[in-house]
HTML snippet that shows the backbone in 3Dmol.js (N, CA, C, O; Angstrom):
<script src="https://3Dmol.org/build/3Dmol-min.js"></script>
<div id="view" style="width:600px;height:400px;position:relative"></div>
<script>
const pdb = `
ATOM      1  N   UNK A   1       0.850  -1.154   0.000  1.00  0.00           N
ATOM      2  CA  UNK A   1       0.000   0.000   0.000  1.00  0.00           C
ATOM      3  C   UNK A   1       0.910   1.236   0.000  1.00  0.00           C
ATOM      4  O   UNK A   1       1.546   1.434   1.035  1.00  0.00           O
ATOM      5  N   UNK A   2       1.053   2.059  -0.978  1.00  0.00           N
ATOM      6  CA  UNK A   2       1.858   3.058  -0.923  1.00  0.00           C
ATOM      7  C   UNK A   2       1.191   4.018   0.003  1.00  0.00           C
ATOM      8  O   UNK A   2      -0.015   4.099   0.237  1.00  0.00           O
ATOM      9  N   UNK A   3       2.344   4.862   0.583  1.00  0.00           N
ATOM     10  CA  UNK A   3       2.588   5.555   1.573  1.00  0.00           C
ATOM     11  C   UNK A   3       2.474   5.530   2.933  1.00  0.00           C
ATOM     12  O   UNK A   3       2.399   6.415   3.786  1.00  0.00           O
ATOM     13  N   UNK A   4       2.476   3.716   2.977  1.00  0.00           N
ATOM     14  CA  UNK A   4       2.380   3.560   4.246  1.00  0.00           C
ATOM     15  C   UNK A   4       4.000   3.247   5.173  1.00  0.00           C
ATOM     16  O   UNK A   4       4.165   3.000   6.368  1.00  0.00           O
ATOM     17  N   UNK A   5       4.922   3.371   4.147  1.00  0.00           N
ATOM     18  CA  UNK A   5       5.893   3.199   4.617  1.00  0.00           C
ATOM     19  C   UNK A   5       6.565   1.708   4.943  1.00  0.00           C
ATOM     20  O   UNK A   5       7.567   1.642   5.656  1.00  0.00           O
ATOM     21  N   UNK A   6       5.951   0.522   4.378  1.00  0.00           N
ATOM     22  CA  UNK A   6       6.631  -0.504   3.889  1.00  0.00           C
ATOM     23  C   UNK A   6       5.961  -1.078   2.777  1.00  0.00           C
ATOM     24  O   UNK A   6       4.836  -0.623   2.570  1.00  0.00           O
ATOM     25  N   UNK A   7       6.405  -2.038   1.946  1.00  0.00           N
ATOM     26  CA  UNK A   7       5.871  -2.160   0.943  1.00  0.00           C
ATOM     27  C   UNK A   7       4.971  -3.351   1.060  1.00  0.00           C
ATOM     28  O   UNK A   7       4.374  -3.751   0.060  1.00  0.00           O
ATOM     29  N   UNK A   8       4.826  -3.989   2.310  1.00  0.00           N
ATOM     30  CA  UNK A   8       3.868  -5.140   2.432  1.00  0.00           C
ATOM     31  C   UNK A   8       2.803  -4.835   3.279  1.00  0.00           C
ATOM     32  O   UNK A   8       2.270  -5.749   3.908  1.00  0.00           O
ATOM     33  N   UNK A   9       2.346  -3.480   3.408  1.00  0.00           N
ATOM     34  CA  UNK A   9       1.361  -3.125   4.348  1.00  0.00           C
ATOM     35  C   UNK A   9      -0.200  -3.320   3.738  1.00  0.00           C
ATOM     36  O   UNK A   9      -0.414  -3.062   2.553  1.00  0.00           O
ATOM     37  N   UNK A  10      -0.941  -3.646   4.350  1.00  0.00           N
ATOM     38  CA  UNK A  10      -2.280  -4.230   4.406  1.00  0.00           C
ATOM     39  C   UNK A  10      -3.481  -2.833   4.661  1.00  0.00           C
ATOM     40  O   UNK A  10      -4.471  -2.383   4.085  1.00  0.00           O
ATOM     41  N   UNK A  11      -2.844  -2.598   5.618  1.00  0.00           N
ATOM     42  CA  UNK A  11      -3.551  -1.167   6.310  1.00  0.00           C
ATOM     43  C   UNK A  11      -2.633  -0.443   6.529  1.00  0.00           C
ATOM     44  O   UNK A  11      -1.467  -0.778   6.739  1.00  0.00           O
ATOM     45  N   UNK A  12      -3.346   1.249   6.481  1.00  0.00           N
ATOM     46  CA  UNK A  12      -2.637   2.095   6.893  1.00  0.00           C
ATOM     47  C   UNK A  12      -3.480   2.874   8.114  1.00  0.00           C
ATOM     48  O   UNK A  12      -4.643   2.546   8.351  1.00  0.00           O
ATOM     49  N   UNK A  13      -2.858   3.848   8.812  1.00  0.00           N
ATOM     50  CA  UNK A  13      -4.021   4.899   9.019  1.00  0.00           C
ATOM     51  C   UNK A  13      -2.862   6.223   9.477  1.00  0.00           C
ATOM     52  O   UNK A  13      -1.768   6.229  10.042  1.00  0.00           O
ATOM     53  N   UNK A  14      -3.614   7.106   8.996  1.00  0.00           N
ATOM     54  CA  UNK A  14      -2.399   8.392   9.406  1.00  0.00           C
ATOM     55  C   UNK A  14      -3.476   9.723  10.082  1.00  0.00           C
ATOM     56  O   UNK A  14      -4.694   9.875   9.995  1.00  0.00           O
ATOM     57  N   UNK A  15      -2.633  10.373  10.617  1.00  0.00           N
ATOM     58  CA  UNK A  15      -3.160  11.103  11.754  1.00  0.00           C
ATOM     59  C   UNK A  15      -3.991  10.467  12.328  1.00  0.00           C
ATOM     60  O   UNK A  15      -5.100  10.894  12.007  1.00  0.00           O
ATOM     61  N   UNK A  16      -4.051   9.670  13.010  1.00  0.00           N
ATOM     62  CA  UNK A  16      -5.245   9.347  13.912  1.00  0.00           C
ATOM     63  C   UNK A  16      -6.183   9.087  13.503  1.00  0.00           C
ATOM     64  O   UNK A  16      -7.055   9.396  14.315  1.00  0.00           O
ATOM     65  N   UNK A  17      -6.662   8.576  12.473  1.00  0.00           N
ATOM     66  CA  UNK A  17      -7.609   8.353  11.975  1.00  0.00           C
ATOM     67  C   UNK A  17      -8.090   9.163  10.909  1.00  0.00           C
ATOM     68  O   UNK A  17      -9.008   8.756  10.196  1.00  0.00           O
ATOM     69  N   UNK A  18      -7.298  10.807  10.651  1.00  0.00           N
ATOM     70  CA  UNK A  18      -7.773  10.915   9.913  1.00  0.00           C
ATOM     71  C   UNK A  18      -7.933  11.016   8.114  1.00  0.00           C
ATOM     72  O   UNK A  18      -8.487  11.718   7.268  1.00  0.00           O
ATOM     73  N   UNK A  19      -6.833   9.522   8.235  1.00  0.00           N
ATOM     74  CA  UNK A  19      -7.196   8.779   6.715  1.00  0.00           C
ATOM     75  C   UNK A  19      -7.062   7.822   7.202  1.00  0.00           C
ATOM     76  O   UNK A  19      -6.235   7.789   8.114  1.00  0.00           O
ATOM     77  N   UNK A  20      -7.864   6.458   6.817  1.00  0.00           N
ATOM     78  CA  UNK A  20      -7.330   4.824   6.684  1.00  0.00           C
ATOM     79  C   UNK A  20      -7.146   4.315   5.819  1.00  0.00           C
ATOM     80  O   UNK A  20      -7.874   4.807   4.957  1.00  0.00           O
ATOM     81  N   UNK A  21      -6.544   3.508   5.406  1.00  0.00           N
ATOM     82  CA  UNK A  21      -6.875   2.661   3.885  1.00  0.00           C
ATOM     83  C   UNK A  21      -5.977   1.235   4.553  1.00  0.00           C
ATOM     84  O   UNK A  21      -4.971   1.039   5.235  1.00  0.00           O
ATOM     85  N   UNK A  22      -7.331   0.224   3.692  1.00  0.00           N
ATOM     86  CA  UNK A  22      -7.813  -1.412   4.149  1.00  0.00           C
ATOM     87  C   UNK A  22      -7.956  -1.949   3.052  1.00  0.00           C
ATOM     88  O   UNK A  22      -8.943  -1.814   2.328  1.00  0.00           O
ATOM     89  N   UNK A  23      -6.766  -2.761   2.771  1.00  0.00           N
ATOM     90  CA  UNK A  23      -6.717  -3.976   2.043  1.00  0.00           C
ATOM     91  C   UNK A  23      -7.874  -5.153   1.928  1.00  0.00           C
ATOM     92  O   UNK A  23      -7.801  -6.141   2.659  1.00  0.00           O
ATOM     93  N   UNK A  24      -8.808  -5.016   1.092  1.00  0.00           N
ATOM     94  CA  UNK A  24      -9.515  -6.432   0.758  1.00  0.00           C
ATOM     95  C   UNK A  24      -8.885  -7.934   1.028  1.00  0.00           C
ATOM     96  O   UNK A  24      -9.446  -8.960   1.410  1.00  0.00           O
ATOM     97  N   UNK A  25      -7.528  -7.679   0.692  1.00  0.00           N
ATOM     98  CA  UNK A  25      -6.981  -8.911   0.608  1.00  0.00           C
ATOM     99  C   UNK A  25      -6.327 -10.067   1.806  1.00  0.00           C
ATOM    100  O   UNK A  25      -5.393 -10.860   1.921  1.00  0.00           O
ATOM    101  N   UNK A  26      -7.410  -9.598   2.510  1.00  0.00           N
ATOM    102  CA  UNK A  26      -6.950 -10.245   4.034  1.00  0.00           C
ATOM    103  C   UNK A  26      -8.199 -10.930   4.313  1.00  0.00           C
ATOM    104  O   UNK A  26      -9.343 -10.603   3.998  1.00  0.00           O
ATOM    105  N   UNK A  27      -7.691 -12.151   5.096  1.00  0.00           N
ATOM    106  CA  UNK A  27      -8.673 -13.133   5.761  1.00  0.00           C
ATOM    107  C   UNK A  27      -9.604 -12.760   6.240  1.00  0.00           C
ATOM    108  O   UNK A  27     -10.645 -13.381   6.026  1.00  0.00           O
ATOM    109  N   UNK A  28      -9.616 -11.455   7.188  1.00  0.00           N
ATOM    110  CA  UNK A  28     -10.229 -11.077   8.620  1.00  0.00           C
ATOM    111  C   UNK A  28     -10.149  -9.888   8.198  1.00  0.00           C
ATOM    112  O   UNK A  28      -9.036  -9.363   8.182  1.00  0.00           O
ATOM    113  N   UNK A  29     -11.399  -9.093   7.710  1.00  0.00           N
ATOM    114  CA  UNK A  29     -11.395  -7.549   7.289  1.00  0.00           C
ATOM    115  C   UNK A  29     -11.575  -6.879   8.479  1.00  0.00           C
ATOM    116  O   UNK A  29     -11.105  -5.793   8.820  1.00  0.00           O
ATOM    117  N   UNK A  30     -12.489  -7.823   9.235  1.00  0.00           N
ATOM    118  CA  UNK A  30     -12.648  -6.859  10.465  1.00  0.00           C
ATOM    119  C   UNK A  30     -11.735  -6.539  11.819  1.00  0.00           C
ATOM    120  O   UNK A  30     -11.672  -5.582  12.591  1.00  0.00           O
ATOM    121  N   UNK A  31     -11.016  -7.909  11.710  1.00  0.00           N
ATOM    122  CA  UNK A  31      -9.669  -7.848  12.516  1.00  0.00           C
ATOM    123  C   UNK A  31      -8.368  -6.331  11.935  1.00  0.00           C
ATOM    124  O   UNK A  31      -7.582  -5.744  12.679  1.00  0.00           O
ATOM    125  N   UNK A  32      -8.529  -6.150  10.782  1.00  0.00           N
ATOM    126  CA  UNK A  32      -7.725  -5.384   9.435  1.00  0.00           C
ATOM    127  C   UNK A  32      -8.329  -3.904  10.541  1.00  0.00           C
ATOM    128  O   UNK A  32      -7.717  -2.995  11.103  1.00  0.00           O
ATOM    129  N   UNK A  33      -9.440  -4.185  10.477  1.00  0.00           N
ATOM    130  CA  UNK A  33     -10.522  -2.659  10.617  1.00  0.00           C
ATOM    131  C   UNK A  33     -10.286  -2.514  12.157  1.00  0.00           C
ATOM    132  O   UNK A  33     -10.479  -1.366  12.556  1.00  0.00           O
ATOM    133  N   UNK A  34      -9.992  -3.223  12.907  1.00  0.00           N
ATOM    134  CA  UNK A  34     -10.271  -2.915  14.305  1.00  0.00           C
ATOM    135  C   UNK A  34      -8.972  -2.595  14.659  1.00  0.00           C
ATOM    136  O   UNK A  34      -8.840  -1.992  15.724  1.00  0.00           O
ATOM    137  N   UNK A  35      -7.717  -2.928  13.841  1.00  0.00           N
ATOM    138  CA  UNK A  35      -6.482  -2.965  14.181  1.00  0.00           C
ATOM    139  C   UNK A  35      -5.949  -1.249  13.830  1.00  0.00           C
ATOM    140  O   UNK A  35      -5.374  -0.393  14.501  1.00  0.00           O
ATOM    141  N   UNK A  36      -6.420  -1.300  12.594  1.00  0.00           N
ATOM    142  CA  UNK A  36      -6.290   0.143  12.170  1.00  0.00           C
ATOM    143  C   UNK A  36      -6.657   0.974  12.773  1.00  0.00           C
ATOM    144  O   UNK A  36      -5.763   1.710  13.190  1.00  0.00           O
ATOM    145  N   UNK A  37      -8.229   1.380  13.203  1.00  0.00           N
ATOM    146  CA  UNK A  37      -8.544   2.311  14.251  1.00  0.00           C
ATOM    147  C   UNK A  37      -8.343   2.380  15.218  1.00  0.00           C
ATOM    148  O   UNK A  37      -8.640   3.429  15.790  1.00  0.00           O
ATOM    149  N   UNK A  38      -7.610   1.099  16.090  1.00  0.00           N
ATOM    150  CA  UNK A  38      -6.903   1.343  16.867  1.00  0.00           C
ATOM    151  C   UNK A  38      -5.841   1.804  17.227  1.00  0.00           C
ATOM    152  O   UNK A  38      -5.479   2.080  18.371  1.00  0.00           O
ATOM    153  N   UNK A  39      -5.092   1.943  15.887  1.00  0.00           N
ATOM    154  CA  UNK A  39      -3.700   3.071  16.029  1.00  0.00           C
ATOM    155  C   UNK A  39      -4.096   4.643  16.391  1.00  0.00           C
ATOM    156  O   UNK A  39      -3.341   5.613  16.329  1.00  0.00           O
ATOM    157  N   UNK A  40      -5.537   4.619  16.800  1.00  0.00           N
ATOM    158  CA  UNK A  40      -5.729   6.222  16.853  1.00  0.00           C
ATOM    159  C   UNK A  40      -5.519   6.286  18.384  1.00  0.00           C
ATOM    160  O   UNK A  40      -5.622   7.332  19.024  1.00  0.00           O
ATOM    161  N   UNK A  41      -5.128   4.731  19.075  1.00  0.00           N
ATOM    162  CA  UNK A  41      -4.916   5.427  20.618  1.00  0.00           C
ATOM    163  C   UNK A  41      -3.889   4.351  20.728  1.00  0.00           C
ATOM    164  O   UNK A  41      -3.190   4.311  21.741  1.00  0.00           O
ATOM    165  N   UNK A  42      -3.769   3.660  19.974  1.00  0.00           N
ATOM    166  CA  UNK A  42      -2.468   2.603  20.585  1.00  0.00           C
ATOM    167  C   UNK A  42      -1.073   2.673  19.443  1.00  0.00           C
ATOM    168  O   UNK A  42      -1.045   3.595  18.628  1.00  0.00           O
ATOM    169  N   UNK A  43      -0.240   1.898  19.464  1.00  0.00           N
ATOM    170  CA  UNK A  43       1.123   1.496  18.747  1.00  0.00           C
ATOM    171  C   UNK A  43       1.118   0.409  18.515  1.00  0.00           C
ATOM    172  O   UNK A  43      -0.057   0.120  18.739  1.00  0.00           O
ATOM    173  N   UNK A  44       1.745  -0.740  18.114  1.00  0.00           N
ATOM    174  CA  UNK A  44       2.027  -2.019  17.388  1.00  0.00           C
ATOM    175  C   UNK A  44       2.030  -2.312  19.252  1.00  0.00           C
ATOM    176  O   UNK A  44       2.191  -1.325  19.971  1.00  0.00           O
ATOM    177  N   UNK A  45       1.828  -3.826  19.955  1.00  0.00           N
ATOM    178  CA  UNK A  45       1.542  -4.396  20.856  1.00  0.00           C
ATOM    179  C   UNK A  45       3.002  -4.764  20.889  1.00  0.00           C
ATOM    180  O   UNK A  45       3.814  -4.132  21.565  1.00  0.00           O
ATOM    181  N   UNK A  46       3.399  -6.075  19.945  1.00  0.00           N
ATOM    182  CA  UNK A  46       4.419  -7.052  19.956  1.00  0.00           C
ATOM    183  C   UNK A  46       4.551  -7.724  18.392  1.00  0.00           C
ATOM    184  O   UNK A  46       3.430  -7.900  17.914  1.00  0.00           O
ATOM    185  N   UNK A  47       5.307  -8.008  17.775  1.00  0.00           N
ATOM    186  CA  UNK A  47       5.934  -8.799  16.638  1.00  0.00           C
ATOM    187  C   UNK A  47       4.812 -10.242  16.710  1.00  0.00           C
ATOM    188  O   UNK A  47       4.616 -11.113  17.558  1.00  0.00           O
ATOM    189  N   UNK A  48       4.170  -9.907  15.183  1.00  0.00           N
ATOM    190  CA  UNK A  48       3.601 -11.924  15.991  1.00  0.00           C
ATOM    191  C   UNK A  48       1.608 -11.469  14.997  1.00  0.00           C
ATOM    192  O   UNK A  48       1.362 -10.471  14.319  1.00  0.00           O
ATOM    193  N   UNK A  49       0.988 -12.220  15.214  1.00  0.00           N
ATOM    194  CA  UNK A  49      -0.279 -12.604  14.440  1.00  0.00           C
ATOM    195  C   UNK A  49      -1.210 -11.390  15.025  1.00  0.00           C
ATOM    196  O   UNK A  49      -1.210 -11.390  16.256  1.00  0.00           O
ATOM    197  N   UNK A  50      -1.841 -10.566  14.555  1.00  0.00           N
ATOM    198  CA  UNK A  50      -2.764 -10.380  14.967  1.00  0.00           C
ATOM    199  C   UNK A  50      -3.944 -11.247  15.352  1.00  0.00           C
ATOM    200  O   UNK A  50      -4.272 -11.938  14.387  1.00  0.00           O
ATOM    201  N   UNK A  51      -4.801 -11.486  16.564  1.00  0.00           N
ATOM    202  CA  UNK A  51      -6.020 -12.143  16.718  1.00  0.00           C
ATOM    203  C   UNK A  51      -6.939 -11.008  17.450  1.00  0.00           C
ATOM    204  O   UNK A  51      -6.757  -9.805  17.637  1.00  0.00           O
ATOM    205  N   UNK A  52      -8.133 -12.006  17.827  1.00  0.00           N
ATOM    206  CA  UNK A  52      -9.026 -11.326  18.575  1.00  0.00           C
ATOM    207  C   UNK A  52      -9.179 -11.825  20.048  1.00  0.00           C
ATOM    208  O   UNK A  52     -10.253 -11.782  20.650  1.00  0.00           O
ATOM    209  N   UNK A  53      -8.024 -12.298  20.573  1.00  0.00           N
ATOM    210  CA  UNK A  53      -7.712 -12.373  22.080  1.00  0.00           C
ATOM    211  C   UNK A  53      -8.025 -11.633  22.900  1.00  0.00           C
ATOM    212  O   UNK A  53      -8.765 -11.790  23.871  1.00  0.00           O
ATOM    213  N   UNK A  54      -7.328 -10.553  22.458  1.00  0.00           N
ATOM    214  CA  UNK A  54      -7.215  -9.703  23.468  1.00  0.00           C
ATOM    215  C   UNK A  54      -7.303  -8.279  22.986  1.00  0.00           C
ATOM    216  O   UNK A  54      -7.834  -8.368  21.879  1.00  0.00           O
ATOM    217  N   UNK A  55      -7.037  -6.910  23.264  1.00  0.00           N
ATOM    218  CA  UNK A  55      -6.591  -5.777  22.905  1.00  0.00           C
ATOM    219  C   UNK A  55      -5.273  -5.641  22.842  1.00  0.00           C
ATOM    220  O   UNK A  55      -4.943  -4.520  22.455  1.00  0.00           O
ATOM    221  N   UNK A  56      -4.461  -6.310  23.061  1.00  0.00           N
ATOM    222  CA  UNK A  56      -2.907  -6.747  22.918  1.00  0.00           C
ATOM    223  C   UNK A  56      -2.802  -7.491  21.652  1.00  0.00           C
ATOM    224  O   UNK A  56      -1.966  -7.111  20.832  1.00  0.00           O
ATOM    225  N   UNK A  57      -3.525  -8.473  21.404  1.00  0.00           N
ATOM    226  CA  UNK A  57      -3.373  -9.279  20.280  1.00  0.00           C
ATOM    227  C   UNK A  57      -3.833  -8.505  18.915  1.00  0.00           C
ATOM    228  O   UNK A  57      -3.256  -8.471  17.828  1.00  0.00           O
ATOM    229  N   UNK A  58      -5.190  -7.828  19.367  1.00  0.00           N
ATOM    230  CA  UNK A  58      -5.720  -6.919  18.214  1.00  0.00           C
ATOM    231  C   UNK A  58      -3.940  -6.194  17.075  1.00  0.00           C
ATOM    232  O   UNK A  58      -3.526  -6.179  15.916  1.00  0.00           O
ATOM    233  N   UNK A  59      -3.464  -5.672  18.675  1.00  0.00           N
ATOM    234  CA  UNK A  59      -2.464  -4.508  17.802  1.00  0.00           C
ATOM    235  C   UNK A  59      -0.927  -5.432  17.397  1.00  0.00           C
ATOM    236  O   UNK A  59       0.139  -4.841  17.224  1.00  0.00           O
ATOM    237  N   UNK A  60      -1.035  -6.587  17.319  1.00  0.00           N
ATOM    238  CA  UNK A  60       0.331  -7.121  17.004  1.00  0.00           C
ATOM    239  C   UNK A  60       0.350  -7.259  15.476  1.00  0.00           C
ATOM    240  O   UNK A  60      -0.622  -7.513  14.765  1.00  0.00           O
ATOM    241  N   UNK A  61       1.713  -7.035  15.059  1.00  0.00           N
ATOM    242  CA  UNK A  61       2.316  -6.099  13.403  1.00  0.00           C
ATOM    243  C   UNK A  61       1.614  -6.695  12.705  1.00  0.00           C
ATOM    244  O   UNK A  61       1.075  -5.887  11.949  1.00  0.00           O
ATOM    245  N   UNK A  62       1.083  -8.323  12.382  1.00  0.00           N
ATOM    246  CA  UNK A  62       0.625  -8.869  11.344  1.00  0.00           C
ATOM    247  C   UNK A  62      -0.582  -9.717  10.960  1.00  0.00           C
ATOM    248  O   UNK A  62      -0.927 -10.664  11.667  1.00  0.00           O
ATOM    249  N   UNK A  63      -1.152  -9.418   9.969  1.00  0.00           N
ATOM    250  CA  UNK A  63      -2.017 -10.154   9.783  1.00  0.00           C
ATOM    251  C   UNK A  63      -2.335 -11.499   9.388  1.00  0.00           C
ATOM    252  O   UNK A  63      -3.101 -11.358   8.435  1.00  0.00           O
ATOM    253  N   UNK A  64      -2.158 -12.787   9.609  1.00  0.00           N
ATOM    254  CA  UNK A  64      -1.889 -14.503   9.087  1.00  0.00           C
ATOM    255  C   UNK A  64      -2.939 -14.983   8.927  1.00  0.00           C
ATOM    256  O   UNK A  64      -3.033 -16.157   8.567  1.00  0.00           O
TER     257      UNK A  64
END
`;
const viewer = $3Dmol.createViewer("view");
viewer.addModel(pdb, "pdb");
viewer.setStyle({}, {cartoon: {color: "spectrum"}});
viewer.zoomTo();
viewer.render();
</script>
């Protein structure tokens, strides 16, 4: 996704929400969607899968 600052990014979101852009091309759109708007109050959690565990798991770097 250009301008997100790597070239394998899925989602972006800048200022806080106020742009996102969400890749179709993921398993879990809504995991994609919940992860993204959550960068408007959090940072990456830890290296590792995103799930729906936790609010820790929500924000980890990747989507599998």
């Amino acid at each position: 996704m250009a301008g997100c600052g790597i070239s394998n990014a899925v989602g972006c979101n800048w200022n806080h929400g106020g742009r996102i852009a969400l890749s179709t091309m993921v398993r879990d759109f809504a995991l994609l969607s919940a992860h993204e708007f959550g960068h408007n109050w959090y940072d990456h959690s830890a290296v590792g899968c995103a799930s729906w565990n936790s609010p820790y798991d929500v924000m980890k770097t990747q989507m599998c």
